[in-house]
C-alpha positions in Angstrom: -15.9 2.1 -10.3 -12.3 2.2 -10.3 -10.1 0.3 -7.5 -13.7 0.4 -5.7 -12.4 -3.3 -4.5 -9.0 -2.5 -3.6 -10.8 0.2 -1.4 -13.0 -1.7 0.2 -10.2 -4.7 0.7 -8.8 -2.3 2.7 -11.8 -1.0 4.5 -12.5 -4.8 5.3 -9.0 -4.9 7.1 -7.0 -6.8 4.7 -4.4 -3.9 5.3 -4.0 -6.5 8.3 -2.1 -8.2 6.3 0.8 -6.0 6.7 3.1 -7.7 9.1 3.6 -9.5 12.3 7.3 -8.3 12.7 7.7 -5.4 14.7 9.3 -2.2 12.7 10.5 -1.1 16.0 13.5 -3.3 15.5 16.3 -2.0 13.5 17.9 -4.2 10.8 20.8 -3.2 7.9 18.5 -1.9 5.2 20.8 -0.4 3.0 21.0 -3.1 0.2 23.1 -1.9 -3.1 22.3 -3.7 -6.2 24.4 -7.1 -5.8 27.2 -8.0 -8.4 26.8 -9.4 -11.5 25.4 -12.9 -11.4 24.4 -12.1 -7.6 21.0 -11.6 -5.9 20.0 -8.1 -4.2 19.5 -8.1 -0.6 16.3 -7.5 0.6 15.9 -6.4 4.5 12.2 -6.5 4.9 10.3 -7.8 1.2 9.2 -11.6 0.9 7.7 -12.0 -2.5 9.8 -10.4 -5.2 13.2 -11.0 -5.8 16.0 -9.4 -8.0 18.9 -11.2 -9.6 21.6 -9.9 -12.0 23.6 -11.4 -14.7 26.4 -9.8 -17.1 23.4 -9.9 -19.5 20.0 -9.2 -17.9 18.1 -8.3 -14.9 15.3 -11.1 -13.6 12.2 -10.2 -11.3 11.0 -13.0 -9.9 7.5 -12.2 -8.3 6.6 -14.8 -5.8 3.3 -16.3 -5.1 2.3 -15.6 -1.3 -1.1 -18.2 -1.8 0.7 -21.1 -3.4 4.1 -21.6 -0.6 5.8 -18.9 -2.3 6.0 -20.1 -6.0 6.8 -18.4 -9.0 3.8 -16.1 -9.5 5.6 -14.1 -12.5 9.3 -13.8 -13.8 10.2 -10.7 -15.7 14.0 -10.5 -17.9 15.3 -6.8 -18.3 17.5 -7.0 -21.1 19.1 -3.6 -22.5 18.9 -4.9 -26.7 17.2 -7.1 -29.0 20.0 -9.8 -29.5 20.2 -10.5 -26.0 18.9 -14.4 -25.3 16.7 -15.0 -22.2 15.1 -18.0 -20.7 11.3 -19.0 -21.9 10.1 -19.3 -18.7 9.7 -15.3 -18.3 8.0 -12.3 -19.9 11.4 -10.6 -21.7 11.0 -6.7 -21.6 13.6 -4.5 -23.8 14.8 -1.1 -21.3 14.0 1.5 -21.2 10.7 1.4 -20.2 9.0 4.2 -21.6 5.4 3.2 -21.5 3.8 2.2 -18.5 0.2 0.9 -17.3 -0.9 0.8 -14.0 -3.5 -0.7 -12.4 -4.2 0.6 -8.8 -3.6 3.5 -6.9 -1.6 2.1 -5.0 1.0 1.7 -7.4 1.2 5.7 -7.8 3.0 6.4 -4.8 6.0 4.4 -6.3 5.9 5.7 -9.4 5.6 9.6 -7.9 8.5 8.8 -5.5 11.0 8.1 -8.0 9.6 10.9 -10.6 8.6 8.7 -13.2 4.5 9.8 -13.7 5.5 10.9 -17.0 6.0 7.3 -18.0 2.7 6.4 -17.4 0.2 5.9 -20.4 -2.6 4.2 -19.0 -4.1 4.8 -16.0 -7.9 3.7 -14.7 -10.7 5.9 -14.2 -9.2 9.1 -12.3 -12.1 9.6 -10.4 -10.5 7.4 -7.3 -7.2 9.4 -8.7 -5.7 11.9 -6.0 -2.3 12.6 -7.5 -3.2 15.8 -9.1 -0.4 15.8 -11.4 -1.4 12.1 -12.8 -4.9 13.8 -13.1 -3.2 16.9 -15.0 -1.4 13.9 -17.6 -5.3 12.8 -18.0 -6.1 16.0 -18.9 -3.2 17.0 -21.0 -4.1 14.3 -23.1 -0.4 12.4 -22.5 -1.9 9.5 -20.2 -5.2 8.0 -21.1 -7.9 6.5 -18.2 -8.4 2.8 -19.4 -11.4 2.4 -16.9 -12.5 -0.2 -14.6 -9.3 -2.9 -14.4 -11.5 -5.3 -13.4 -12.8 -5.3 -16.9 -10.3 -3.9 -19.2 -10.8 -2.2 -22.1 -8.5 -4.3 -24.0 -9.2 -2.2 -27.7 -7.9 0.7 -25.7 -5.2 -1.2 -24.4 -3.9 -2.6 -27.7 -4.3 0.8 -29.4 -1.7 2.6 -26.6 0.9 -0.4 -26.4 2.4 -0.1 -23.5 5.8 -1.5 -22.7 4.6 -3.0 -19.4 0.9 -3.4 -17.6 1.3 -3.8 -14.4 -1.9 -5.4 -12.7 -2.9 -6.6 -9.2 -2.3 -9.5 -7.9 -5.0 -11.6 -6.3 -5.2 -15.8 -4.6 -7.3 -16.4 -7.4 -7.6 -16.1 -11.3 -8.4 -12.5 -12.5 -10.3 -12.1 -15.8 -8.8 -9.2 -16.5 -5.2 -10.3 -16.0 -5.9 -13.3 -18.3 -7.5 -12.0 -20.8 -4.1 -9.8 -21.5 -2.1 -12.2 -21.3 -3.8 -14.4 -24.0 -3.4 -11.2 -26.1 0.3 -11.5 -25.5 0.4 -8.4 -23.6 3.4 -8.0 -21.2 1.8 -8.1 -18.0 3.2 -8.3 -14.5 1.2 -8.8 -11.1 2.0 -6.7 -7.9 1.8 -8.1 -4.9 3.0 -5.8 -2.5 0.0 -5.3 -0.8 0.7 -8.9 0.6 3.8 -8.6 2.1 3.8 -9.8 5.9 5.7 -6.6 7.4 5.0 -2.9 6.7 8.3 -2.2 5.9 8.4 -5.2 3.4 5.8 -3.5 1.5 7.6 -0.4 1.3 10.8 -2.1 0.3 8.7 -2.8 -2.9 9.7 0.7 -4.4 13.4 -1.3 -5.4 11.4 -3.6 -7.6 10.1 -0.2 -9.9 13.6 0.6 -9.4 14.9 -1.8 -10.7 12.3 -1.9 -13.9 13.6 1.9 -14.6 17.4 1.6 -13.8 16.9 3.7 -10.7 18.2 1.6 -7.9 20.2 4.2 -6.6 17.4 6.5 -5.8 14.9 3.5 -4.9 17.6 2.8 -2.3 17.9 6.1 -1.0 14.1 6.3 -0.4 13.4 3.5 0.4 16.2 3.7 3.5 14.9 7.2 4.6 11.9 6.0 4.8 13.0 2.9 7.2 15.5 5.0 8.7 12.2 7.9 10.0 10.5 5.2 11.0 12.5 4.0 12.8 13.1 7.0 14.7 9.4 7.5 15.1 9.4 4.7 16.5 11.6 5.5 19.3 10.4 8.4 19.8 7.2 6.9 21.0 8.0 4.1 23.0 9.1 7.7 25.6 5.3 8.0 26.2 4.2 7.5 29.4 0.4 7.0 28.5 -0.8 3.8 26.0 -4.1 5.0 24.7 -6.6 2.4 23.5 -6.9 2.2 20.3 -10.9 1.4 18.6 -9.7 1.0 14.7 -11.6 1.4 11.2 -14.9 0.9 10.6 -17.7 -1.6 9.7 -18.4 -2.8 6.3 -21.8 -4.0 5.3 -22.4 -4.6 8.7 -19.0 -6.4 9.8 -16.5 -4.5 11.7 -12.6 -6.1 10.3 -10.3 -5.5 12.7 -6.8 -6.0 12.4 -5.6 -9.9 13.9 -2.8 -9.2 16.8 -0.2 -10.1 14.9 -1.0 -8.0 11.9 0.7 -5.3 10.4 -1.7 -2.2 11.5 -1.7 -4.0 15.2 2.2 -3.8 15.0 1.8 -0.4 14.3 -0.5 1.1 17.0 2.1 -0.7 19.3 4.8 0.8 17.4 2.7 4.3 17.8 2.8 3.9 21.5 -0.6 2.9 21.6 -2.9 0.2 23.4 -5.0 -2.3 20.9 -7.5 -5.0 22.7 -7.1 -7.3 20.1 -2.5 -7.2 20.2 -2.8 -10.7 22.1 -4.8 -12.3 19.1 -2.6 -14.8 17.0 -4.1 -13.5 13.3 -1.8 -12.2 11.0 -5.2 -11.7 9.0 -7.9 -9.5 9.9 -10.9 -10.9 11.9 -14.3 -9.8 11.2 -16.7 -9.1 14.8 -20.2 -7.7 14.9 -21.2 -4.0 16.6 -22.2 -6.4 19.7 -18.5 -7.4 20.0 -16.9 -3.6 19.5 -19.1 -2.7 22.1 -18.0 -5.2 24.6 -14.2 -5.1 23.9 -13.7 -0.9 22.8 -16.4 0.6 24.7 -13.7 2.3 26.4 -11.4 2.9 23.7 -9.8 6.4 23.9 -9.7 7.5 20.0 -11.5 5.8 17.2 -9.2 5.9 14.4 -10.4 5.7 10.6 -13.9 5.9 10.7 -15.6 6.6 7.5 -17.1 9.8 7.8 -16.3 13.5 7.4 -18.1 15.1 11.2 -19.7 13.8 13.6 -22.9 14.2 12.5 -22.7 12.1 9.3 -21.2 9.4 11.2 -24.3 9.2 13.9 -26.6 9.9 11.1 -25.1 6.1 9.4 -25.9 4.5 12.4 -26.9 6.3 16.3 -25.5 3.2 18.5 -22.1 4.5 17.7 -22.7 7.0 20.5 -22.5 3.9 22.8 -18.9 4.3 21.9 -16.4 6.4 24.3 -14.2 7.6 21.6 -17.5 9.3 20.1 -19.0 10.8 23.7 -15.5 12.1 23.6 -15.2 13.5 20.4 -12.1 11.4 20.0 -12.6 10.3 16.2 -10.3 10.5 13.1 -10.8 9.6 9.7 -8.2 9.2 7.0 -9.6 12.1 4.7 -7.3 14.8 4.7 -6.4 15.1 1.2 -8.6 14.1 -1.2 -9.9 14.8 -4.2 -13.7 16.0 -5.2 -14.5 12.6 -6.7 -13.0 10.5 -4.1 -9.4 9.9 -4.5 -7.0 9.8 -1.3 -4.0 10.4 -0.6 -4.0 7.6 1.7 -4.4 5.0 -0.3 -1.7 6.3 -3.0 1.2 6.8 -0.6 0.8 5.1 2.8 2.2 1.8 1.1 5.3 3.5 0.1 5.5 6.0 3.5 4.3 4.1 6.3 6.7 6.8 8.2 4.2 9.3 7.6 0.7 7.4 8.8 3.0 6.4 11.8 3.4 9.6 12.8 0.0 10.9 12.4 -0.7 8.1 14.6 2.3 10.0 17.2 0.5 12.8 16.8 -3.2 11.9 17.8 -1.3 9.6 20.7 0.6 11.9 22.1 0.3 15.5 21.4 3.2 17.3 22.0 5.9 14.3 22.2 6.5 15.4 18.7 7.9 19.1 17.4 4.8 21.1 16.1 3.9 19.6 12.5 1.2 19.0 10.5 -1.0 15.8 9.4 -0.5 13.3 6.4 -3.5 11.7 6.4 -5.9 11.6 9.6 -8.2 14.2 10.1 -10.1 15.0 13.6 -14.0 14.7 12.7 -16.1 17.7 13.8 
């Protein structure tokens, strides 16, 4: 049951909600923690802010359905003397003891070496990390279960110095239900931010939260930096591929809106995408009718849910109506994952967009890049 709706959020298409700025375009993302009393720069990331004083750290996590409001406010302090506002959750460093709620949050976590410090993770059958699942089994990080309905006697019993939850537009039981147990909880958002890069930029936020800015800043600008590059790199090709992306959901296909982050992406790919003239930043939901009509004649389907061929005309037989299929041009995004269902996709693409951008490079244009392997996609037999 775990993160079964953050999966299928992002099988609807809300991944679309990625970006409308184009990576493709350089900025200055090196961004060094400011002075005291100053705010950090952030090149790409809308809805969290850091701001230092000679006393504290504040995270200010903004709310991206409510104009940009305070959603949460978090005070690093480094003793028990030091004095903070009341209109924040006050956390003493270090933090030893961490929860986490979704699997998207491991990727952070795993890039800056900290999966010791997690205590409480959910259910690890939607797990892929294998050395989070080796904690579960060691017996040094417990699985809490479903986090849409917490087990809160569990919770209580481990005490974790932060629980860090999902955020969503509207109230989550869950989440509240902590709270009014005065446990210090903090909602992510990152899965909201309006540029793909932005979302990877979120990895300074856990940086901050562990006094590892340095090393958040060093990944965070290798990863912008290879993307960049990528980038590039791809804009060289002579040939734009169409482009007939993910699959349907209870009988709606979501495809990203024009001005979304995947449909930024396939352009930034060096690829063609019949909907990059739409003016949704938000995905937009058409019937099999409508793929028909507009990607008939796409060249690769990328991120259909299947494993071959066969399963995926044995789910539905009009998909053979579909050139991508005649041609044996389909991908999924199943290339490492785990017996029960986890994916490595979900865990890391967040924090290394670089790495599903070129997989997308390499199914685009074969050859334009030196001989290398995939992340994520994986051709369907």
């Amino acid at each position: 049951m775990f993160n079964k709706t953050f999966r299928e959020t992002l099988k609807c298409g809300t991944i679309a909600l990625w970006g409308i700025l184009t990576a493709c375009t350089p900025v200055h993302t090196h961004t060094s923690p400011a002075a005291e009393g100053g705010t950090d720069s952030l090149a790409y990331a809308r809805h969290f802010e850091i701001t230092r004083t000679d006393s504290y750290k504040r995270i200010t996590i903004f709310n991206p359905w409510n104009n940009l409001q305070v959603l949460d406010r978090i005070y690093l302090v480094r003793d028990s003397l030091t004095q903070v506002p009341s209109d924040g959750l006050r956390i003493q460093l270090p933090i030893r003891r961490l929860m986490i709620a979704s699997a998207s949050h491991i990727g952070y976590i795993e890039a800056l070496g900290l999966l010791d410090r997690v205590v409480l993770c959910p259910d690890t059958t939607q797990i892929y990390s294998p050395a989070l699942k080796a904690q579960v089994r060691d017996g040094q990080t417990a699985a809490f279960g479903d986090p849409y309905a917490v087990n809160t006697e569990t919770i209580l019993h481990t005490r974790p110095d932060l629980i860090m939850m999902i955020g969503y537009a509207g109230a989550d039981q869950s989440t509240e239900r902590l709270r009014s147990l005065n446990q210090p909880v903090v909602c992510n958002v990152e899965w909201t931010e309006p540029t793909i890069l932005g979302r990877a930029e979120w990895i300074k936020l856990f940086g901050a939260l562990f006094d590892l800015e340095a090393l958040a800043d060093s990944v965070f600008d290798q990863t912008a930096g290879r993307y960049h590059q990528l980038c590039e790199r791809a804009q060289q090709a002579g040939e734009h591929p169409k482009i007939l992306p993910g699959h349907p959901f209870r009988g709606t296909w979501y495809m990203p809106g024009g001005q979304a982050g995947m449909a930024r992406m396939f352009a930034d790919a060096g690829g063609s995408y019949a909907y990059s003239d739409r003016p949704e930043a938000e995905s937009v939901g058409i019937d099999f009718e409508t793929v028909v009509r507009d990607f008939w004649q796409a060249d690769l389907w990328i991120g259909a849910d299947a494993r071959s061929m066969k399963e995926l005309l044995g789910e539905d037989s009009r998909f053979a109506l579909l050139k991508p299929v005649t041609d044996r041009q389909v991908y999924n995004n199943r290339l490492h994952t785990s017996a029960t269902g986890g994916n490595l996709y979900w865990e890391t693409t967040q924090v290394h967009p670089d790495w599903l951008l070129e997989d997308l490079i390499r199914v685009l244009h074969p050859g334009l890049l030196p001989e290398g392997g995939f992340h994520y996609l994986q051709h369907l037999q």
